[in-house]
ZAVEXFI-766851 format. One line per field, with one value per residue: chain; x, y, z of N, C-alpha, C, O in turn. Coordinates in steps of 0.02 Angstrom, whole numbers, plus 50000, padded with zeros to 5 digits. Each point is the difference from the previous one (the first is absolute). Layout:
% residues N
kette (A:...)
nu (X:...)
nv (Y:...)
nw (Z:...)
cau (X:...)
cav (Y:...)
caw (Z:...)
cu (X:...)
cv (Y:...)
cw (Z:...)
ou (X:...)
ov (Y:...)
ow (Z:...)
//
This chain:
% residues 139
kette (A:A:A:A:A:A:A:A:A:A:A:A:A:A:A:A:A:A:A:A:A:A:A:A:A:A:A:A:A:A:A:A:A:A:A:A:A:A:A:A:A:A:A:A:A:A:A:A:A:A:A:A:A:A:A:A:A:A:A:A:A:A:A:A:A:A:A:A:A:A:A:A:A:A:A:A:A:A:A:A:A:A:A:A:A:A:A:A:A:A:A:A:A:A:A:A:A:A:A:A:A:A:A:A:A:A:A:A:A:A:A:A:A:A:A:A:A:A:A:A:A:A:A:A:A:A:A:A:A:A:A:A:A:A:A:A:A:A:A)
nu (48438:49959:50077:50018:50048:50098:49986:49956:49901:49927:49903:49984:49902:49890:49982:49948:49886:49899:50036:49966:50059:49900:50054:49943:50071:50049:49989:50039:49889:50123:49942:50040:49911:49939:50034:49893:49904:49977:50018:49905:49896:50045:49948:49854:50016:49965:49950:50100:49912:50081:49888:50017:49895:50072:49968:50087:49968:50065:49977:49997:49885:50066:49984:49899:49996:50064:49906:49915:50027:49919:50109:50001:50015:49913:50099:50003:49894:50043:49891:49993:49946:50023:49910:49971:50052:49941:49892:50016:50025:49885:50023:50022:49917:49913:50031:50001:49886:50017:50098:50066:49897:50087:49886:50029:50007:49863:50031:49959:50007:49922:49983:50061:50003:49893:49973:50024:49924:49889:50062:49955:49952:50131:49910:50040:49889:49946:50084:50023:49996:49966:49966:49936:50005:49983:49882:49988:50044:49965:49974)
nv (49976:49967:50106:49903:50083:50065:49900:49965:49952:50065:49989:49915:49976:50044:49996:49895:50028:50053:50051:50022:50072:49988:50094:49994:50069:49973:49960:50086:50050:50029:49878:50007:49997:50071:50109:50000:50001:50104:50119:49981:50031:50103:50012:50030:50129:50084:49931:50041:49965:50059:49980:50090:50036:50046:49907:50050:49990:49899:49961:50111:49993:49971:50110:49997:50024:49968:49975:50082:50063:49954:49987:49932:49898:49982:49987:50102:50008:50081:49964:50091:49988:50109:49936:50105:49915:49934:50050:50058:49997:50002:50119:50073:49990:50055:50105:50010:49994:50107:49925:50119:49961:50066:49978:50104:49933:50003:49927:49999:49874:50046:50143:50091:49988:50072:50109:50051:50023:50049:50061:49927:50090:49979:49932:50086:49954:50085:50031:49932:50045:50069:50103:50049:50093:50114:50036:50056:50073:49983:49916)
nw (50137:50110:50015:49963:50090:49958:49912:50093:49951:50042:50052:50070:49964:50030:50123:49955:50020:50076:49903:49883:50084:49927:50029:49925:49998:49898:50103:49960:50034:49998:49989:49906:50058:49953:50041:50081:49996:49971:50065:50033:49967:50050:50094:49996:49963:50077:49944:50037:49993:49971:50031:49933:49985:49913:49964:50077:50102:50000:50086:49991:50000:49918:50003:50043:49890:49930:49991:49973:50122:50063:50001:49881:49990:49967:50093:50012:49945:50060:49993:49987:49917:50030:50067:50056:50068:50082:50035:50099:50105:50061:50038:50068:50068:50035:49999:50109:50027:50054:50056:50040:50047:50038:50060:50018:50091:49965:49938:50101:49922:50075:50005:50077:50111:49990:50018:50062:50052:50006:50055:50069:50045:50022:50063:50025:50027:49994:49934:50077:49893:50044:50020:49924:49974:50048:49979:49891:50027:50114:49916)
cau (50031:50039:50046:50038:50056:50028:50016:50077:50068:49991:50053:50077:50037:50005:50017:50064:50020:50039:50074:49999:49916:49990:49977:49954:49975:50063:50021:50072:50014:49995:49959:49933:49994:50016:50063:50018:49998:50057:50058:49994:49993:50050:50042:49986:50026:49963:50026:49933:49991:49956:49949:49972:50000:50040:50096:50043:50005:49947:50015:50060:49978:49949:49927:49975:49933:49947:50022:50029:50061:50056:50038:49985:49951:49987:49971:49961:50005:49980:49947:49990:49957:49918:49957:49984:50072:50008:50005:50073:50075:50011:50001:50087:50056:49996:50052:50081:50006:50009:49952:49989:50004:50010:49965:50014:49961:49998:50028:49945:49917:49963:49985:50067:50031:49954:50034:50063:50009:49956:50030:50043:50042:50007:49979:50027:49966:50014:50057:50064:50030:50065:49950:49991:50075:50015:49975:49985:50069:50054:49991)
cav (49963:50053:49991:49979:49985:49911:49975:50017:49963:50041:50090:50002:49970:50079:50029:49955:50009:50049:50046:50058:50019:50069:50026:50059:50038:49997:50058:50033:50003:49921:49985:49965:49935:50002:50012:49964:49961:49995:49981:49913:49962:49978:49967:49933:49971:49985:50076:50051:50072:50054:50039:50075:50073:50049:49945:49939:49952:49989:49940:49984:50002:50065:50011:50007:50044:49948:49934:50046:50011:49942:49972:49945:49957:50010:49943:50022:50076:50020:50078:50053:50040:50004:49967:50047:50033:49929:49992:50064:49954:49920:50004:49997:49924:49955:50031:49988:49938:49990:49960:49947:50053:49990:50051:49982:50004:50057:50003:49959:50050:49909:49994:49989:49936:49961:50017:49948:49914:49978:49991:49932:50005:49972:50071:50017:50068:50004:49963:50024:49977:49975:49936:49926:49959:49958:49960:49953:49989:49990:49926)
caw (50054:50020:49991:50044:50017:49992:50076:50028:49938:49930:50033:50012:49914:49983:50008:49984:49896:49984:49993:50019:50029:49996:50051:49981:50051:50052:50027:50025:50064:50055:50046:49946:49979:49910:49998:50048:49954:49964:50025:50017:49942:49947:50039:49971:49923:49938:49967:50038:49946:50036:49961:50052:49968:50050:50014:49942:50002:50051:50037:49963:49939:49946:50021:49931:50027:49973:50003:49937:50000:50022:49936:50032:50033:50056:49968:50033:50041:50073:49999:50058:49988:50022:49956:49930:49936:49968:49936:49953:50004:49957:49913:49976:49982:49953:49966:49984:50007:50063:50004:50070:50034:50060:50042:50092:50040:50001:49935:49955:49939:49967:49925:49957:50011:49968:49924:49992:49996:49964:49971:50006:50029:50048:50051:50060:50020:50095:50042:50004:49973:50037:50032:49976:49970:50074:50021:49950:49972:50026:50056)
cu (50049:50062:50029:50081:50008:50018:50090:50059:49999:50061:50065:50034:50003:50070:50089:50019:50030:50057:49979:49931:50027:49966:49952:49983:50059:50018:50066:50018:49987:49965:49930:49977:50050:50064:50048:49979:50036:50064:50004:49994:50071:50052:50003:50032:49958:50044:49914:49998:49957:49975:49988:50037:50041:50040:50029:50045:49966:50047:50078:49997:49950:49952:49969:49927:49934:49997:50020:50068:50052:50012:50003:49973:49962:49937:49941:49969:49988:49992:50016:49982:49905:49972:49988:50044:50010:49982:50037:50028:49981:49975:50067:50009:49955:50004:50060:50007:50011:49942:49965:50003:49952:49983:50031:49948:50015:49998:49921:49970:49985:49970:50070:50006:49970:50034:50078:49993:49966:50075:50067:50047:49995:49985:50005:49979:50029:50030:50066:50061:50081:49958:50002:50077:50036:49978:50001:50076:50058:49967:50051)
cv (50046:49971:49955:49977:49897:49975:49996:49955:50016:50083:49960:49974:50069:50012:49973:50025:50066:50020:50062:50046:50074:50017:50040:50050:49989:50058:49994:49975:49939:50020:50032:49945:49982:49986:49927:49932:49982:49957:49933:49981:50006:49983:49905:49975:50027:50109:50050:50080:50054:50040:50030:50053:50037:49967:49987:49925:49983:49938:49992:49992:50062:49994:50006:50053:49948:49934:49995:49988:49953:49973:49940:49962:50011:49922:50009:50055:49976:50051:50024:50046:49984:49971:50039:50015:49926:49989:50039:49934:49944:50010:50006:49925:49969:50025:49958:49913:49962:49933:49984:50085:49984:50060:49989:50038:50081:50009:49952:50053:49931:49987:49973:49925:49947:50015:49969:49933:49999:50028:49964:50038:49964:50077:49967:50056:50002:49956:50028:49965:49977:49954:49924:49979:49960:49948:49939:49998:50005:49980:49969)
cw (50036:49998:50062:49977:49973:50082:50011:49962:49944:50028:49996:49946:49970:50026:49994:49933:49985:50039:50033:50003:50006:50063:49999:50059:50049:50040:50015:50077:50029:50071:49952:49973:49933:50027:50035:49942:49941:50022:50027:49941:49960:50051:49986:49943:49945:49964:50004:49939:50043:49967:50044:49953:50045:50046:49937:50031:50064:50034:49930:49932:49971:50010:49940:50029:49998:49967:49916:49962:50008:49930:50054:50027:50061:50016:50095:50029:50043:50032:50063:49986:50019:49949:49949:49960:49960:49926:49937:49991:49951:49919:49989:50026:49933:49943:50000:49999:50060:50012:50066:50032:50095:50000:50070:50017:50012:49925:49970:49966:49987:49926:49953:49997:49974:49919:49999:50030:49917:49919:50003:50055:50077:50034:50078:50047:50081:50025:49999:49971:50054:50071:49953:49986:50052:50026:49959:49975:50029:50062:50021)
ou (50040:50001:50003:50012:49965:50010:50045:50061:50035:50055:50039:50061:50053:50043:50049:50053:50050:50008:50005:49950:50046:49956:50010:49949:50001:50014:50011:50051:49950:50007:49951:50036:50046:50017:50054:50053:50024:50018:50058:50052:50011:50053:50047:50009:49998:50030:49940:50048:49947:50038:49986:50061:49987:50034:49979:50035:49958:50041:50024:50052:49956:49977:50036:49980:49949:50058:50044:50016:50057:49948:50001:49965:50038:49947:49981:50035:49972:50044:50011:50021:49965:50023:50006:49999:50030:50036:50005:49999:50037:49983:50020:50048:50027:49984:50024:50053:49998:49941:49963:50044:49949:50037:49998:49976:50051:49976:49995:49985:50027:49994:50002:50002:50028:50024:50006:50042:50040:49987:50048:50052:49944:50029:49979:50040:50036:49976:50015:50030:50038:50004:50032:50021:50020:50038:50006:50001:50048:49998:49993)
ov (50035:49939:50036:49959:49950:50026:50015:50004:49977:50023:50026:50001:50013:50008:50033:49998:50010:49986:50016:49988:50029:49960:50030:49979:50008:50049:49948:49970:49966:50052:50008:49975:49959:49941:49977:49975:49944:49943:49979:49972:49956:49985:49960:49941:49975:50049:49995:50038:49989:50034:49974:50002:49997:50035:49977:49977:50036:49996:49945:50000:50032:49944:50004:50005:50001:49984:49962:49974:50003:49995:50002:50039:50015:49983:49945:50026:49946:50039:49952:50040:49950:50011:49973:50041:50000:49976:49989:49974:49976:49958:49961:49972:49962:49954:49979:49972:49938:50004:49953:50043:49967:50042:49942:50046:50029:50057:49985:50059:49956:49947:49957:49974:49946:49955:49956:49960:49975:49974:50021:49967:49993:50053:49943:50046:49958:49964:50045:49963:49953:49940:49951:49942:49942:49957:49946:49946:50010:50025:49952)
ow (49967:49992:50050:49957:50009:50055:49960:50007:49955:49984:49961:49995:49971:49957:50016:49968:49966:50059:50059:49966:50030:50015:50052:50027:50061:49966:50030:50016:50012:50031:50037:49956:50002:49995:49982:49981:49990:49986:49993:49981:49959:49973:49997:49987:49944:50019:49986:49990:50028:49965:50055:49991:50060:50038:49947:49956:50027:49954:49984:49968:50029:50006:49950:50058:50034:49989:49980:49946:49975:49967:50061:50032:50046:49972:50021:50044:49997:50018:50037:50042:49993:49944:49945:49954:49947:49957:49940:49945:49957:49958:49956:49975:49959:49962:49947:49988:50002:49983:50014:49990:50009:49975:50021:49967:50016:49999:49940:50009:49965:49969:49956:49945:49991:49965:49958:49981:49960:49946:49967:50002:50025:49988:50011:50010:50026:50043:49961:50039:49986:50012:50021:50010:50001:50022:50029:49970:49962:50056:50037)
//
């Protein structure tokens, strides 16, 4: 069965529940999607982790090289990384237990998203995680 996206009361109860979101492919330079995203999502409240190899912090918080590294919960990835680097990523979340991972647009692997929904994870492909929050959570 191919992979289809939850519907829009499912994404905004996702996106009511989690705290905090690991950034994966976070870039440094403001006016980057990753960077420009971020920075709204923890303006929204949420605590933002920055994963990128060769930063040490990012929007004010510790950077990490990998999702590995982060000490502590991570209660979402959110990919910006190219589709050929997804399934790297969705073996370290499901290693770490990570339950909810957000491909953005540009960031699809329809094989990955099929392997983490089929292991109980909440998946999120080609969308824009601050797009939906806006639209679905500050009605």
């Amino acid at each position: 069965m191919p992979f289809a996206n939850p519907g829009p009361e499912e994404i905004k109860a996702l996106l009511q529940r989690v705290k905090s979101i690991a950034v994966v492919g976070f870039s440094p330079k403001s006016g980057r999607a990753s960077n420009d995203v971020a920075r709204r999502m923890q303006q929204f409240g949420y605590r933002i982790i920055p994963v990128r190899p060769g930063i040490s912090e990012g929007l004010g918080e510790k950077a990490y090289p990998d999702l590995k590294s982060v000490p502590g919960a991570i209660d979402i990835a959110n990919v910006f990384r190219s589709g050929e680097y997804v399934p790297e990523i969705l073996d370290q979340c499901l290693q770490l237990g990570i339950k909810n991972i957000w491909m953005q647009e540009g960031a699809e692997h329809e094989a990955s998203a099929e392997r983490a929904q089929a292991a109980g994870m909440t998946v999120v492909m080609g969308r824009c995680i601050m797009r939906d929050y806006t639209r679905l959570c500050r009605e």
